[in-house]
Each structure stands twice: as C-alpha cells, then as structure tokens.
N, C-alpha and C positions, 0 to 999 in steps of 0.2 A: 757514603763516606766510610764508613765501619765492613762493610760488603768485603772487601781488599784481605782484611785482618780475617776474618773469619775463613774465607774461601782458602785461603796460602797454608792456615795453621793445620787447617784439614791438610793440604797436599801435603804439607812435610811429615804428619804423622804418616799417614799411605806411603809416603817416599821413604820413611825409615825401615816399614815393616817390611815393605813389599822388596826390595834388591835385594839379591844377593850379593855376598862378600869379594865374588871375584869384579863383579858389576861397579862397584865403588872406586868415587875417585881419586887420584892422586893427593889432589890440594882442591880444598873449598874457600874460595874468600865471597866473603858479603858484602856487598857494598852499601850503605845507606846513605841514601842522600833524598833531604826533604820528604820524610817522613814511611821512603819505602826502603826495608831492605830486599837487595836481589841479589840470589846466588850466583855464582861461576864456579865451574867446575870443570876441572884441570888433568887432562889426562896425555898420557905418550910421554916425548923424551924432553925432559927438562932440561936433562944437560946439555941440549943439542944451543940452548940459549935462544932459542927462536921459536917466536911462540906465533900463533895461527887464531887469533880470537872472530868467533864464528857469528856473524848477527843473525838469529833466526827469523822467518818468516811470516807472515799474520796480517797484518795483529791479531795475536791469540794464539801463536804458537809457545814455544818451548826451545831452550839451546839444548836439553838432552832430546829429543825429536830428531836432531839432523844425527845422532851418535850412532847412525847406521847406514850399513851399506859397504863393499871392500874400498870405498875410497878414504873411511874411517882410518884403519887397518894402517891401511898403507902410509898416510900424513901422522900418526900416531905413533908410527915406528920410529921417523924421522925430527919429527919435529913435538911443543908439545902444543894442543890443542884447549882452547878453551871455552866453553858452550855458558852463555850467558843465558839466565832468566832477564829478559827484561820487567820493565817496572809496569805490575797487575798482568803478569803472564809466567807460565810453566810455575815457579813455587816460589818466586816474587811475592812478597805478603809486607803490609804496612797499614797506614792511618791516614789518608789524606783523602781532600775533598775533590770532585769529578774533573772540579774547575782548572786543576792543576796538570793535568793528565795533556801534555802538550808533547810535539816531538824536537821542541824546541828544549825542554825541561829534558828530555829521555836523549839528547845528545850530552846534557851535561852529565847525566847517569854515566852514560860512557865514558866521557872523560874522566871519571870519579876510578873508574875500571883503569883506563889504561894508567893511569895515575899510581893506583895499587901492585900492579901488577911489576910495574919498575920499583916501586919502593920494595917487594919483598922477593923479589929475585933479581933487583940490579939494572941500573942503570944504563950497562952496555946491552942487556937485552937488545933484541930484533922483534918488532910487533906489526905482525901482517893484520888489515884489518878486512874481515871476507863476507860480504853483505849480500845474501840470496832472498829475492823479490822486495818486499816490503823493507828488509832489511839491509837493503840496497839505497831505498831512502836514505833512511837512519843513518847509512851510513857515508853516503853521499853529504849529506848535513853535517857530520863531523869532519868530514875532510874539508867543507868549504867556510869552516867558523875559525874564528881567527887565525890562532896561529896551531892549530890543533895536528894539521899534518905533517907538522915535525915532529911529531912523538913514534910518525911511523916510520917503518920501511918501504912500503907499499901500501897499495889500497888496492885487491881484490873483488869486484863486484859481478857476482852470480845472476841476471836477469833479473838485475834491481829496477825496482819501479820508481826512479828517480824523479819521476813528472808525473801525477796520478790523470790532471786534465788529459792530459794528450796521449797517455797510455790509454785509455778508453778510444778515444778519436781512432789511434792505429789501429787498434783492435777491429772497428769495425770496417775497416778498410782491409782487412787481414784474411777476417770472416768473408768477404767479400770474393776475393781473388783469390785466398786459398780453397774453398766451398765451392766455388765457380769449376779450379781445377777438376777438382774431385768428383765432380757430378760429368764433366767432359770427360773423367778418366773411365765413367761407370763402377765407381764404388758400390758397396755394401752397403751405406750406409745415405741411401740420396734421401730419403725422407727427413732422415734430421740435419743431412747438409741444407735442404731447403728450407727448413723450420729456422737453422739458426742465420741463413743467407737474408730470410723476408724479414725476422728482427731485427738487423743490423741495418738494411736501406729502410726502414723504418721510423729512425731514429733523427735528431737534428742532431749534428754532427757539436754546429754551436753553442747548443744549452743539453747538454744530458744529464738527466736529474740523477740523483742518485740511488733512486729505485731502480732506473735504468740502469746504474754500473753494476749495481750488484748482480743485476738480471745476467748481464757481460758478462761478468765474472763466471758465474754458473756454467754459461755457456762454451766459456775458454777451457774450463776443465774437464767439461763434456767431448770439444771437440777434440783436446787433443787423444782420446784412447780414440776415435774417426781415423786415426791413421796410422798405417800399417808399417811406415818406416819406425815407429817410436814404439810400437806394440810386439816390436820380434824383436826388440834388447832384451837382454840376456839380467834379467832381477836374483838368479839363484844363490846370489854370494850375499845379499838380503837377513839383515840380521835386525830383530829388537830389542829396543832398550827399555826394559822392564820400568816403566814411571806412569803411575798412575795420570789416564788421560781424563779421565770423569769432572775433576775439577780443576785441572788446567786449562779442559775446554771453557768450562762455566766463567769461568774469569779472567781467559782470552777472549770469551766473546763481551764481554762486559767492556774492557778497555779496549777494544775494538769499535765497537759503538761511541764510546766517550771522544775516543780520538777524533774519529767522525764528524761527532755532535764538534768538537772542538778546528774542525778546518783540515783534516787529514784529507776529504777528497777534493782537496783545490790545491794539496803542499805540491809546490814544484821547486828545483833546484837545477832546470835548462840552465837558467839564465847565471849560475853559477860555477857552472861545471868548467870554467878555463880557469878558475882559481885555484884546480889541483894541477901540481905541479909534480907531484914522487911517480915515481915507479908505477902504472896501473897496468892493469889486467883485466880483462872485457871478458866474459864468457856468456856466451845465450844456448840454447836451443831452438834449432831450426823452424819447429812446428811450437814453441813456445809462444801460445795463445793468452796465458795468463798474462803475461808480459812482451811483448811484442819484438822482434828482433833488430825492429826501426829505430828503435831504444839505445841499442848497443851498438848501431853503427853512428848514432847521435853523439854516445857519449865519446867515443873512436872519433869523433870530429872536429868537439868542443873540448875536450880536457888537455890544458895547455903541456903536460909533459911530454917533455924529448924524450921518452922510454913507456911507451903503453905499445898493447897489443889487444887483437881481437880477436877471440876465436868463435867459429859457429860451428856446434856442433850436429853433425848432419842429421844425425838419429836420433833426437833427441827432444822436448818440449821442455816443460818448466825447470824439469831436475838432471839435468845432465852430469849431476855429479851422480846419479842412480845408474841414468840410462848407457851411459857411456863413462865406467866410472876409472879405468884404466888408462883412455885418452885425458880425463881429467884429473887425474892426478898424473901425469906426467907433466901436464902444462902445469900444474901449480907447483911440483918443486922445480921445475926450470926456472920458472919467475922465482920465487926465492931462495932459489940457492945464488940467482945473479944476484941479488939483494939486499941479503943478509949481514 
C-alpha cells in the first residue's frame, strides 16, 4: 500500500536533479484522483490549440519514455503534446491499496486529465487521444465509457492491445506463418524461428495461462529484431529523454503485476469497439509481434465511425512511430489537421 508513496518520491527527487533546463517542460499538471497523484507534461505548440495526449505503454512504462524519436520533433512543432505518467508508473506517486489498482479506475484517471486539460487552456481546445500497445487498451476503455468520446476530436490508436485474450491467440497463429515463411525463405535466424514456431503449436490456443502469455510476450519481442525489413530503419534521428529509469521500472513492474493479479489478462473491449463513433485512426506494424496486426484490421471493422482509417506500416513492428517515423507523422497531422 505505502510501496506507491515511497517508489514516485524517489523518482521525483532523480527527476529534478537529473534534467537539464532545456529538457523541461512547458506546463506540468497533476492530476489526483483517489488517492494517486500523476503527472502530465506538456510540451510543443500550445497556441496551435490542439493538444495530442499520449497513453504510454506497459504497464510499467512512462509518458516521458515515448519523448523521443524525430516524430517527437516534428508533432511538437505543430501541435502541443502531452506525456502522462499513469497511476503507479514513470513518477505517478500516491497511497492506495493494491485492491484499487483497476483499469477501470485508471480510465477515470484519464478522464480526470482530459477534464484538466480544457479547464486550464479552454474549452474550444482540440484533444487527440493517441494509445500505443497497452495503452491502446486504456484507451480504447475511455472512448467506449459513457459519453467520454465527446471530449475528443479523435482517437488515435498505435498497435493497441485492445483484447489481451485474443491478442495472445493471434499471436501464436502469427508465430506460426510468419516463422514458417522465414525458415522457407532461409533466414539467419532458423534456430530460433523453430524454437519459438514449437512453442507456439504447443500451446492450447483455448486456455493460455498466463505464464504462457508472458512466455509470448518475450517471444514477440524477440522475434521481431528476426527480421530484416524492420532491422534496416533508419533509428539515427533517436534521441533520450534524460528520466531516471531505475525506479520507474520497479513500480512499473509492481502495477503491472497488480493489474494482472486484478483481471488485465482477460480485459477485452472487441465486443465494444462499434461504440466509437469520432474520427479514428488505426496504425500497426507489419511484423508487430507484440501486438498482432489481426488487431487492427479488427478494430478497422468494428469501430462504427463513418471517418476511420488504417494504416500498416510495411517496415515496421511494435513502434512504427521509431521505425518509420516520417511516414508517421505525416499520417498523424493529416488526421488532425482534418479534425481539429
């Protein structure tokens, strides 16, 4: 219970010594609600009136974590951006018991945000809301609860894991036929195409425990450096953002487990996905193993708006805003600037 408090107050002291002064953001708002407070941090063009709020990854990442890469650069020129800690992750610190730690509770967190974010710059604001992997859930969940996707302009979702059961299922159906190619192509790499092809028909597709998804997991981000379209992008324009990861990880992985223990690997939101109706925008990676691209042509099928699009990116796996960061940011101010 106290774990939370201790772990954040650490980050923030590291978080103040350790940036530098150009490194510092715009605008900091906190949000607290039941008993966490979580940072956001606000950087690029505010007077552009259209803001880009970013859901990170995990559970157990960070919203200053995603603060790199030239497609940072480039949506920060334009627009402004804003990188949320969620609640018991990156420098999120509070007092609450395990019990509460739900992602049903951490959609209301964000609502708490978008909430904020019109009360101190305005209610004609524009609010993209941009959800990569896990935070694709997360954010999936807010656009399908009540009346929550009128606060946006759009909904953005980066190779979100909006079904965690059947994100595994694809997965090893993926492993399968894409491992298959690859050993018929004569890769470099047929030893551990076979390794991870025999753990995959292995598995009951029915009941995969959750020793097994993680096993997955491990695997998907194994396989994707296995391929050679994803491994010749161009990472040079790669930049860090100085935030202490030592105990961001320790208490990412804390409310990574808790969520877990609490129903994250069975949260699914299929069977709600025709209750968006705004503006969306589908982005995958081709060879994105962590999250399956079966995912995004799903949500490309069920999301009831007359205005979504899907893009897959050829060269690309989990991060195609890294691998291919020019083709995506062009799709992202296209979609918001129609939007806005």
């Amino acid at each position: 219970m106290y774990k939370y408090l201790f772990l954040s107050i650490l980050s923030s002291f590291l978080f103040m010594t350790a940036c530098d002064k150009e490194a510092m953001p715009d605008d900091v708002i906190v949000i607290r609600n039941e008993g966490a407070d979580m940072p956001a941090y606000i950087y690029g063009n505010k007077d552009s009136k259209c803001f880009i709020l970013l859901l990170h990854g995990g559970p157990g990442g960070s919203g200053l974590e995603y603060r790199s890469g030239a497609y940072v650069a480039a949506l920060e020129q334009e627009y402004a951006m804003v990188y949320w800690d969620q609640r018991g992750q990156g420098m999120a610190h509070g007092n609450y018991a395990s019990s509460v730690v739900t992602v049903d509770l951490m959609i209301e967190d964000l609502h708490k945000l978008v909430l904020a974010l019109k009360h101190n710059y305005g209610q004609d604001i524009s609010i993209f809301l941009m959800g990569h992997s896990w935070g694709g859930l997360l954010g999936t969940g807010y656009v399908v609860t009540s009346d929550y996707q009128n606060q946006l302009k759009g909904w953005i979702e980066v190779s979100g894991a909006h079904d965690y059961p059947k994100n595994d299922v694809e997965l090893v159906k993926m492993f399968v036929e894409i491992g298959t190619e690859e050993l018929n192509n004569g890769t470099s790499y047929s030893t551990e195409w076979q390794e991870i092809i025999d753990y995959a028909q292995s598995l009951d597709t029915n009941n995969i425990s959750y020793d097994e998804s993680v096993q997955l997991n491990q695997y998907a981000h194994k396989a994707e450096s296995y391929i050679a379209a994803v491994n010749e992008s161009d990472y040079s324009n790669l930049y860090t953002y100085n935030v202490d990861n030592f105990t961001s990880t320790i208490s990412g992985n804390v409310t990574n487990q808790t969520l877990n223990d609490n129903g994250l690997n069975i949260a699914t939101y299929t069977n709600d996905l025709h209750k968006i109706t705004i503006p969306s925008l589908i982005l995958w990676g081709k060879y994105d193993f962590v999250v399956p691209p079966s995912l995004g042509y799903e949500a490309m099928q069920l999301i009831s708006s007359t205005d979504k699009e899907l893009v897959i990116f050829e060269h690309s796996g989990h991060s195609p805003m890294d691998t291919e960061a020019d083709a995506f940011v062009s799709v992202v101010r296209n979609f918001v600037n129609a939007h806005k």
